[in-house]
C-alpha positions in Angstrom: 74.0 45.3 77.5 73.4 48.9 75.6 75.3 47.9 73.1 73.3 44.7 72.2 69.9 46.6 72.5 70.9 49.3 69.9 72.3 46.4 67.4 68.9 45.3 67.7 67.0 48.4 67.5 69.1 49.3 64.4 68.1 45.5 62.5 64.5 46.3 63.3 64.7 49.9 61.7 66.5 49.0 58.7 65.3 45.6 57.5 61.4 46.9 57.0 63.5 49.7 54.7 65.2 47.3 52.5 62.1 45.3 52.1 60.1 48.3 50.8 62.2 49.1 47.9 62.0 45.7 46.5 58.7 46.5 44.8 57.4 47.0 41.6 56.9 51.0 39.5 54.9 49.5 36.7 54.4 46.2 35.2 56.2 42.9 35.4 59.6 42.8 34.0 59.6 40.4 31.0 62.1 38.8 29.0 61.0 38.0 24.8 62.1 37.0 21.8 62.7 39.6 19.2 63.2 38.5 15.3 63.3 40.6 12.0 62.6 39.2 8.4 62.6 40.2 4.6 59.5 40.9 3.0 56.6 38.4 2.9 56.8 38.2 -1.3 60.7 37.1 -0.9 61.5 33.3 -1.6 64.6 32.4 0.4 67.3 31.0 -2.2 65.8 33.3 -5.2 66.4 36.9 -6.5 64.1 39.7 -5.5 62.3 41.9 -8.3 60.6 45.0 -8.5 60.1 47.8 -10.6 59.9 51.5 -10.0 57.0 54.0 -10.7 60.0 55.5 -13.3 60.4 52.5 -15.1 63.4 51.3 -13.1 63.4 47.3 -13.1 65.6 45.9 -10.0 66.7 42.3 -9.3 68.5 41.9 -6.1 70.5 38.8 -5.8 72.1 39.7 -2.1 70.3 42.7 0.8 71.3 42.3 3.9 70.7 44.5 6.8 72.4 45.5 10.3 70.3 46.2 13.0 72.3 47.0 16.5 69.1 48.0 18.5 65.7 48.0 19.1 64.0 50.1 21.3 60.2 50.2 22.6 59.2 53.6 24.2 55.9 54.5 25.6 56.0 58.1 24.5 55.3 59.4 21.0 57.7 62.5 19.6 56.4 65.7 18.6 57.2 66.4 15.4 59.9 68.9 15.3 60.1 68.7 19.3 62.9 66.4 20.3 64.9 67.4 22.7 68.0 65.7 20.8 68.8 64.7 17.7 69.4 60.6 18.5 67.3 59.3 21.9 63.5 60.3 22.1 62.1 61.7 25.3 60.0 59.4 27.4 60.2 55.7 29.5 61.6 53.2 27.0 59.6 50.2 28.3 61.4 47.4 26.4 65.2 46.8 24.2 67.1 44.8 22.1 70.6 45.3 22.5 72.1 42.0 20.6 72.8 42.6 17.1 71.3 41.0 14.0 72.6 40.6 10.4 68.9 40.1 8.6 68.6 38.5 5.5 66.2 41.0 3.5 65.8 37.7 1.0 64.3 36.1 2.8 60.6 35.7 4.8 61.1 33.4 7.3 61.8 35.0 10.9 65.4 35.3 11.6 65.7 35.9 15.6 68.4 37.8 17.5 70.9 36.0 19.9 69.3 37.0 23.2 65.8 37.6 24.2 64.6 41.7 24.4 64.3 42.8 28.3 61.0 45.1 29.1 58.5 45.4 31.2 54.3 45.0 31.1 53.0 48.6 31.8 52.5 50.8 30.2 52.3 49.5 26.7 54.8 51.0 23.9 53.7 53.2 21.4 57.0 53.4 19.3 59.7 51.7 18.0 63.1 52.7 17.1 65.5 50.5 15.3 68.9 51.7 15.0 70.7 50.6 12.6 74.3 51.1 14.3 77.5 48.9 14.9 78.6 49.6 18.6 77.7 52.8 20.9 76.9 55.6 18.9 78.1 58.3 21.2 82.0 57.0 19.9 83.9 57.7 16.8 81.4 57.5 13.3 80.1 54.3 12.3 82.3 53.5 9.3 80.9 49.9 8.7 77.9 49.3 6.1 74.5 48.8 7.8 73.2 47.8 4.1 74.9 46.0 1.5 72.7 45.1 -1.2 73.6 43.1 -5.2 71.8 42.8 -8.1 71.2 44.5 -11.1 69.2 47.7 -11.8 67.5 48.3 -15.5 66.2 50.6 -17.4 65.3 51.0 -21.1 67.3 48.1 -21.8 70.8 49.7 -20.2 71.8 47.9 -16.8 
């Protein structure tokens, strides 16, 4: 008979704990789509052009850009004050961890594979986009993150 009575004093003592830890620190946790594109003067299918201030004209035919990351953080750095030389201080309130070729040709949206996890509160106040393949406490990247053709001119030499 003491034996049942402690089982039962024991359930009533522990299930109000478990409940209570079930709730929320801060916002709603969210799930959203995340996309990158090339700039809004691109026309997908056509070169890009530009010129430099130093008379530098630049067609590019191919740009394509890795991003392995994006982060959302709800603290700004300090200029000079980070306290290492990769991951900022603060609550990161949202990521990206899917990785996206992007098409830097072209303006149209171009969305990751998986949908960005966060939260609702507090808001972010900066964004970090690392342009990694893979962790990037292992061995160096060695992969390109841009690779980029065309054709560069100036004063009629290419």
């Amino acid at each position: 008979m003491r034996k049942r009575s402690l089982s039962r004093a024991a359930l009533c003592l522990l299930a109000p704990g478990s409940f209570g830890c079930i709730g929320q620190t801060g916002g709603n946790a969210v799930d959203l789509p995340v996309a990158a594109a090339g700039p809004a003067s691109a026309i997908s299918g056509l070169p890009l052009s530009c010129a430099s201030d130093n008379g530098l004209d630049l067609t590019l035919t191919q740009a394509t850009l890795h991003i392995g990351a994006v982060y959302l953080d709800q603290s700004q750095p300090v200029s000079g004050g980070q306290a290492t030389s990769c991951y900022l201080t603060g609550t990161y309130v949202a990521q990206e961890t899917s990785a996206l070729d992007v098409d830097l040709l072209s303006p149209e949206l171009q969305p990751f594979s998986t949908k960005a996890h966060g939260i609702t509160e507090p808001p972010a106040l900066v964004g970090q986009v690392w342009l990694t393949h893979g962790d990037i406490n292992t061995v160096p990247d060695l992969v390109p993150v841009l690779s980029v053709t065309g054709t560069a001119i100036r004063d009629g030499n290419s």
